[in-house]
C-alpha positions in Angstrom: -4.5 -13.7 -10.2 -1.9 -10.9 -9.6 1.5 -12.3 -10.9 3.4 -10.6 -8.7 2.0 -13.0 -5.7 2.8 -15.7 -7.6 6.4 -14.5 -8.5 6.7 -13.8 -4.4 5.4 -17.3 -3.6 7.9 -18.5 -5.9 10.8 -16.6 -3.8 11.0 -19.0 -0.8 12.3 -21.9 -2.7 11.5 -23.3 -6.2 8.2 -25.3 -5.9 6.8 -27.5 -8.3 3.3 -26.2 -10.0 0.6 -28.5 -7.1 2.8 -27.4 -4.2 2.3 -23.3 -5.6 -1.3 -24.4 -5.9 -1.1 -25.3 -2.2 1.0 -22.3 -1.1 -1.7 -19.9 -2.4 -4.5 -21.9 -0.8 -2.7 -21.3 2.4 -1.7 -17.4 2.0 -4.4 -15.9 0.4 -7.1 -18.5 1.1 -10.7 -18.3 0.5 -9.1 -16.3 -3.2 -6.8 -18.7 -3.9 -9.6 -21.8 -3.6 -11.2 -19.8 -6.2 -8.1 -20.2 -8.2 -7.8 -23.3 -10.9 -4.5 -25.5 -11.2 -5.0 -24.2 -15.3 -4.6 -20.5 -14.1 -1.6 -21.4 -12.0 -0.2 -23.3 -15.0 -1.1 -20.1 -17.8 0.5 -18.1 -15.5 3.7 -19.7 -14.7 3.9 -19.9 -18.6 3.9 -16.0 -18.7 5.6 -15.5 -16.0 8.4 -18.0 -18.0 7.7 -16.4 -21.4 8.4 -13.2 -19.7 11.9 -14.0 -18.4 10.6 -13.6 -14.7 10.7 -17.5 -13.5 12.6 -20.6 -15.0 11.3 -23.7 -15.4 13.4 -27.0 -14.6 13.4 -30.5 -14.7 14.7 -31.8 -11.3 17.8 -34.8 -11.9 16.4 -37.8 -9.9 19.0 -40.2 -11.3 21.2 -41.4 -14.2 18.3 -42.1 -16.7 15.4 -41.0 -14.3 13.9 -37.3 -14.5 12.5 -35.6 -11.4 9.4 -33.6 -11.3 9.4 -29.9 -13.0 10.1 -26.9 -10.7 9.8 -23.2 -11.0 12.3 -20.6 -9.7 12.5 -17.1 -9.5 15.2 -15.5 -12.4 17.2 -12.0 -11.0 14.7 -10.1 -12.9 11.7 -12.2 -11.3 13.2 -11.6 -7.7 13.7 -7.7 -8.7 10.4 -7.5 -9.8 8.7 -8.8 -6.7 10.9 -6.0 -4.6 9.8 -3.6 -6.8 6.0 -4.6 -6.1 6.6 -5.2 -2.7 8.1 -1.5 -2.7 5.2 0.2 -5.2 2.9 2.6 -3.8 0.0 2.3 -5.5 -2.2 5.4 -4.3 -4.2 7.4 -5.3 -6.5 4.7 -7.3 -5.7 1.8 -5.0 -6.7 -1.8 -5.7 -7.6 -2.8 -2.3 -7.6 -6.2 -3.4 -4.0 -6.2 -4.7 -3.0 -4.6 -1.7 -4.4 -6.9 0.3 -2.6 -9.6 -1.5 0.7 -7.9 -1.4 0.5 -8.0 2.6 -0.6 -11.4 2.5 2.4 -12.4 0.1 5.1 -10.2 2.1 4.1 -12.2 5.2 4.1 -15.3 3.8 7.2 -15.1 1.9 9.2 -12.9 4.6 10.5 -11.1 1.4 9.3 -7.7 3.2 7.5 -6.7 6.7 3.5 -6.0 6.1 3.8 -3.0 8.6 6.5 -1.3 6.7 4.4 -2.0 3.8 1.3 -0.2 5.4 3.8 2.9 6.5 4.8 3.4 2.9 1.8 3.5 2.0 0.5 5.9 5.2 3.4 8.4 4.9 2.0 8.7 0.6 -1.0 8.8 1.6 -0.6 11.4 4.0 1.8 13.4 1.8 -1.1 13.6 -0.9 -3.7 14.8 1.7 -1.2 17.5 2.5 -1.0 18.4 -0.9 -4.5 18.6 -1.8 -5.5 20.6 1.4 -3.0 23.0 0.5 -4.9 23.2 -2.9 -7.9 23.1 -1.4 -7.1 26.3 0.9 -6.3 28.0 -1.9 -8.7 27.7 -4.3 -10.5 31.2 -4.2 -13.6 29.5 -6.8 -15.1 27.9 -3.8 -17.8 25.6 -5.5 -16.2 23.8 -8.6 -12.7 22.9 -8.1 -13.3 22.7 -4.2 -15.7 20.1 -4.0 -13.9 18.3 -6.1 -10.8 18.8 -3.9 -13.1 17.8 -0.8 -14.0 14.8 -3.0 -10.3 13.4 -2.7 -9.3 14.8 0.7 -12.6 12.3 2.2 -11.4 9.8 0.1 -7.9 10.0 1.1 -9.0 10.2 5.1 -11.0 7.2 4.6 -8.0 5.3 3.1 -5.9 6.3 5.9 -8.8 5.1 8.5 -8.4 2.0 6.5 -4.9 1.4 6.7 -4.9 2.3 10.5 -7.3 -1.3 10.4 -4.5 -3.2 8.4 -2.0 -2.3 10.6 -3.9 -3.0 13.7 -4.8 -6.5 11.8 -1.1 -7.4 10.8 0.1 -6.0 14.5 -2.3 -8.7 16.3 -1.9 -11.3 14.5 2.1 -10.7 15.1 0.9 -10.8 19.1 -0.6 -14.1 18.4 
């Protein structure tokens, strides 16, 4: 699991470890299912070891303790911005992508569309760039298949995006 989703589900209010568990079955569902309560656990440890969440014991009353929650530190909430913020092409992970519109959304911490333009307006800076190359490469066989190579690729990322925005857009209609 992608620490930074559970460092954004952990930005709505401090949960205790079963309710996170439940939070990521409902945002990212069938991947988190897949997910044990033991990674949930090893990662909140990391994430704790790491100086991104704090761990704390809840006061129920004079001599009774309250159940264990975690909460996002400053640097835990400034790293989730900063992931929410990352543009992560040329070597995409869908997947993490994926997850990072599905945590955005479910958090409120950021608007998946924006996300999606960030990512469009890289995306379609880099094809610019590479076309330009690719015009002026005088070789003609070597470099510019290669530079064909990543200007299909990068069209075909941008087809794909154009399908998460229209996703994100009607299920805002809905």
């Amino acid at each position: 699991m992608q620490q930074e989703v559970v460092l954004a589900m952990l930005a709505k209010e401090p949960p205790q470890g079963y309710q996170l568990r439940a939070r990521l079955d409902r945002a990212i569902s069938p991947v988190g299912e897949a997910m044990n309560d033991g990674q949930i656990y090893v990662t909140l440890g990391r994430l704790e070891k790491a100086g991104l969440v704090l761990r704390q014991q809840v006061a129920m009353s004079a001599n009774r303790r309250g159940p264990k929650v975690y909460e996002l530190t400053a640097t835990g909430q400034e790293r989730v911005s900063e992931w929410l913020g990352e543009v992560s092409w040329p070597k995409p992970d869908l997947a993490e992508f994926h997850l990072k519109l599905i945590a955005a959304a479910a958090t409120g911490l950021a608007d998946p569309i924006g996300i999606v333009d960030a990512q469009r307006r890289e995306l379609i800076r880099r094809l610019r760039d590479v076309q330009r190359a690719a015009m002026a490469e005088s070789d003609g066989l070597h470099a510019g298949l290669l530079l064909e190579g990543i200007v299909l690729r990068l069209q075909a990322d941008l087809r794909w995006l154009e399908a998460c925005e229209r996703s994100w857009t009607d299920r805002r209609k809905s």
